[in-house]
C-alpha positions as CSV (number, residue, x, y, z in Angstrom):
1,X,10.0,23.1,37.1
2,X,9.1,26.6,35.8
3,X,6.2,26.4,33.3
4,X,6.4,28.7,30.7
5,X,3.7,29.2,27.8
6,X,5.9,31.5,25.2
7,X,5.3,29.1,22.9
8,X,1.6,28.7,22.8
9,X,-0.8,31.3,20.7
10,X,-2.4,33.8,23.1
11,X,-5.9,33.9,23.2
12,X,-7.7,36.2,20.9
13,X,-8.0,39.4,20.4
14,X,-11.9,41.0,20.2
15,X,-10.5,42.3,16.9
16,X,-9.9,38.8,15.5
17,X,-13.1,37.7,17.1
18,X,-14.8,39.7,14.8
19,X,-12.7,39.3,11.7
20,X,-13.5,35.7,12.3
21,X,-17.4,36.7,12.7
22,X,-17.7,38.6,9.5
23,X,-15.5,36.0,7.6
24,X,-18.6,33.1,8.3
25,X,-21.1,35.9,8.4
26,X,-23.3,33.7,5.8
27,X,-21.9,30.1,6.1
28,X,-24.5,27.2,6.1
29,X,-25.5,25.7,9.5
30,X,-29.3,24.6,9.9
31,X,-30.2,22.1,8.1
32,X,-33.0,18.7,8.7
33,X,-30.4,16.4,7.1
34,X,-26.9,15.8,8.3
35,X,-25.5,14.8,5.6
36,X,-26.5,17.4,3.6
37,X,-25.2,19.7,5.8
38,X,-21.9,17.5,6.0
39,X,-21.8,17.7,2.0
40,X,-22.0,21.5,2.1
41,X,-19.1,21.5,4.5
42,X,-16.7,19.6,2.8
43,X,-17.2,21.1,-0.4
44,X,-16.4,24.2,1.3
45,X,-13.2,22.4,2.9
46,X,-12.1,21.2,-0.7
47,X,-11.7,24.8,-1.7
48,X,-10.0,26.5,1.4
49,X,-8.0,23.6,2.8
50,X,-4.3,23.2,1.8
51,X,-3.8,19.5,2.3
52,X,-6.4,16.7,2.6
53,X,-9.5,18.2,3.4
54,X,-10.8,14.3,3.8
55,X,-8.4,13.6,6.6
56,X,-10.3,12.6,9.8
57,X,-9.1,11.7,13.6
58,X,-10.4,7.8,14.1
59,X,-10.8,7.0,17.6
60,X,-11.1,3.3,18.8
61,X,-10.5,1.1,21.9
62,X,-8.9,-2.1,22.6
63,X,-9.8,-4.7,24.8
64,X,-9.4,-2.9,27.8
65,X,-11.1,0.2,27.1
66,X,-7.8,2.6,26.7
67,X,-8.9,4.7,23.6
68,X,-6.7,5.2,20.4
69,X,-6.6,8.2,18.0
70,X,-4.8,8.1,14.5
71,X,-5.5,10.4,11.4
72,X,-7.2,8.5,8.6
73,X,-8.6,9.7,5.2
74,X,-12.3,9.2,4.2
75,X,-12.8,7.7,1.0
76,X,-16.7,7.9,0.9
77,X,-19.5,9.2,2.2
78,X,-23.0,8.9,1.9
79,X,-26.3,8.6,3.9
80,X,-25.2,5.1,5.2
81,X,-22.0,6.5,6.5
82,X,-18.4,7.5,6.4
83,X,-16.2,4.9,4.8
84,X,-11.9,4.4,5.3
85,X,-9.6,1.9,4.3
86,X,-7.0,-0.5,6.3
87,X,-5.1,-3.0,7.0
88,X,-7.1,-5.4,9.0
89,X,-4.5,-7.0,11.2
90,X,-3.5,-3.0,11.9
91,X,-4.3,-1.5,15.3
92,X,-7.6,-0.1,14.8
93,X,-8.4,-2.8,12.4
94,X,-7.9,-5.4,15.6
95,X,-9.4,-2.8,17.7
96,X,-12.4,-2.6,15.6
97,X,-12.8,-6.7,15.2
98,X,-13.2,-6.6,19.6
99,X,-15.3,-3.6,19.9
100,X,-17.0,-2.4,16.4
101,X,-17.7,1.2,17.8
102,X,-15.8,4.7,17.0
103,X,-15.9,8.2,16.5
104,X,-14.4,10.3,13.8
105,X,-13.8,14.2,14.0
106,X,-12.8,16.8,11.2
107,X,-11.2,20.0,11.7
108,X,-11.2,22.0,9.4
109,X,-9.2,25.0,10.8
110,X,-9.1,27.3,7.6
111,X,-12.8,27.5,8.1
112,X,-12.9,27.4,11.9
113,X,-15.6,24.5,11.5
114,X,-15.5,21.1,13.4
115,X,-17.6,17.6,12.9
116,X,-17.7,15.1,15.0
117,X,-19.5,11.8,14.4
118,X,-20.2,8.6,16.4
119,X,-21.3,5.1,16.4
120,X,-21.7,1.3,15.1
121,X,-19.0,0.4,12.6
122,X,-19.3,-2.1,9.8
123,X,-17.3,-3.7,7.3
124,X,-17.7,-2.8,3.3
125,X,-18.4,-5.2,0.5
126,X,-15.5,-7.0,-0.9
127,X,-16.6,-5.3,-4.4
128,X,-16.4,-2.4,-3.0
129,X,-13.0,-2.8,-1.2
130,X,-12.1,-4.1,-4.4
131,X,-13.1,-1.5,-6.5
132,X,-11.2,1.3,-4.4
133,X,-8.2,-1.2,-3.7
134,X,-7.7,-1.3,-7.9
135,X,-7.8,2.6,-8.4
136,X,-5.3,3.1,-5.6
137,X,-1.0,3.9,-7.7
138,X,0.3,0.8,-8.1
139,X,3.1,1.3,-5.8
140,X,0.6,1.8,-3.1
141,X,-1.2,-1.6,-4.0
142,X,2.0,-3.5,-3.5
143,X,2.8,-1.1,-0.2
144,X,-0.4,-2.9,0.9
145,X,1.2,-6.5,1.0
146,X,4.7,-5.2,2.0
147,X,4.0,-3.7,5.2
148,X,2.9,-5.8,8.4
149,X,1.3,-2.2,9.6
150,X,1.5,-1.3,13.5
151,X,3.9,-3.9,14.1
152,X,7.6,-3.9,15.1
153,X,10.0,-3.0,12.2
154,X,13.6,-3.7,12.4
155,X,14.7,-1.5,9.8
156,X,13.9,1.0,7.5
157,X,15.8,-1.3,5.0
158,X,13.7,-4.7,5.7
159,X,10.3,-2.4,4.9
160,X,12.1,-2.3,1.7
161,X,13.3,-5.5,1.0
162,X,9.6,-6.5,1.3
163,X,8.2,-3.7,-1.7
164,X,11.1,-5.2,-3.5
165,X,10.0,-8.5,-2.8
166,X,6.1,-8.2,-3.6
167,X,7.1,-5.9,-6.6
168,X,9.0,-8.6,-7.9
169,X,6.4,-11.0,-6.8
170,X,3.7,-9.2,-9.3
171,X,5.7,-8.0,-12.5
172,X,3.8,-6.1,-14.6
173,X,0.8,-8.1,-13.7
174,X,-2.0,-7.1,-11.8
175,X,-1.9,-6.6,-8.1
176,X,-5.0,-8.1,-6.1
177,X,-6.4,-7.0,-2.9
178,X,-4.7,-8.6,-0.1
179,X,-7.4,-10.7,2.2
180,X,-6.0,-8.6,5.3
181,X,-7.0,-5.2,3.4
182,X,-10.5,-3.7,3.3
183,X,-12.3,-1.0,4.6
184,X,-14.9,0.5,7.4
185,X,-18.0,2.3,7.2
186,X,-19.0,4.3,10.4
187,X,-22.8,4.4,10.7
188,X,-23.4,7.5,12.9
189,X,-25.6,7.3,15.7
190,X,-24.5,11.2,16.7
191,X,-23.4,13.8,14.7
192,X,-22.4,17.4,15.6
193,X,-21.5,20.2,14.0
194,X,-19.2,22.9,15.8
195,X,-18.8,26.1,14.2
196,X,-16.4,28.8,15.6
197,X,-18.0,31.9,17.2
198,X,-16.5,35.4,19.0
199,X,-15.9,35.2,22.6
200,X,-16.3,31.4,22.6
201,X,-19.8,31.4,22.3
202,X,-19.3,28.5,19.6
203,X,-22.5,27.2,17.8
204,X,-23.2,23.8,18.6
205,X,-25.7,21.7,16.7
206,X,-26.0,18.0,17.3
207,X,-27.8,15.1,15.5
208,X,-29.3,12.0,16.9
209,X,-30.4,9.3,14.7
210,X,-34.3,8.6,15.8
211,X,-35.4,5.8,13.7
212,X,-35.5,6.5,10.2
213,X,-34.9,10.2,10.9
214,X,-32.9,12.5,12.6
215,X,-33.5,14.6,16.6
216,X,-31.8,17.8,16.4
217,X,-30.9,20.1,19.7
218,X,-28.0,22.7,20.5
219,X,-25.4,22.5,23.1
220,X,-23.9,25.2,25.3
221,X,-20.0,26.1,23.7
């Protein structure tokens, strides 16, 4: 069969190279602290990004080693990690219970600017899954006990009849955090920062965790 690539974006031009160049001409890149240097690049993402800036790909692996990759959406951040919400009896939340590892990665294509982050994962505190569960909408909270997520569905209309159910089941009363619901916190081991250069010759920095503190070193593109 005939391949044909019509559909697929040429490669740049030298022109946009350096349209691209002078556009992040005095963006932020060095920094001692990764997170810092996370913080600075997601505020910059809240401003030029047109939908959810937060959204992350979530790599996992199940028993046998065969990887899995799903967009997610942080929900937190700080210097003990990157924290996300699910259903526990999901894919990755099974995935995670056999082999409590991942990697995350943000692209962030308005600013040409990539993360991508590695290591141990934990579970969050109850209060704290608590806390996020309660200011989810409401119709979200009971989405949470309708929907047996990542397994078989028989209908479009039987995902209803269970919102209907549990909707019915709660009133106007308050809607708790299922058992099977919590969140994650990735504890990065690695980080790396990827920033988009002319020609290819991309900036790499990279960040391993060395004791209390942080290695740095740069990669070739």
């Amino acid at each position: 069969m005939k391949r044909s690539s019509g559909d697929i974006p040429k490669s740049p031009s030298a022109e946009d190279y350096q349209a691209a160049a002078d556009a992040n001409a005095v963006e932020i890149f060095d920094r001692e602290d990764p997170f810092k240097l996370f913080a600075d690049w997601f505020a910059d993402a809240k401003k030029s990004e047109a939908n959810d800036p937060n959204a992350m790909a979530l790599a996992t692996s199940d028993e046998t080693g065969l990887p899995d990759v799903r967009m997610v959406l942080l929900k937190d951040f700080d210097s003990d990690g990157f924290v996300f919400y699910t259903n526990l009896e999901s894919a990755k939340g099974r995935q995670i219970s056999e082999n409590a590892q991942a990697a995350i990665c943000f692209h962030w294509k308005s600013l040409r600017r990539q993360v991508r982050i590695r290591g141990p994962v934990e579970s969050v505190s109850d209060e704290d899954a608590d806390a996020y569960f309660a200011s989810r909408a409401r119709d979200s909270r009971i989405g949470a006990w309708a929907s047996q997520q990542s397994r078989p569905l028989e209908s479009r209309f039987a995902l209803e009849k269970a919102v209907a159910r549990d909707a019915a089941r709660f009133g106007l009363g308050e809607v708790p955090r299922p058992p099977h619901w919590s969140g994650f916190r990735l504890c990065p081991s690695q980080m790396e920062f990827w920033r988009d250069r002319p020609f290819r010759l991309h900036d790499r920095l990279v960040f391993d965790r060395s004791g209390d503190g942080w290695t740095t070193s740069r990669l070739y593109p």
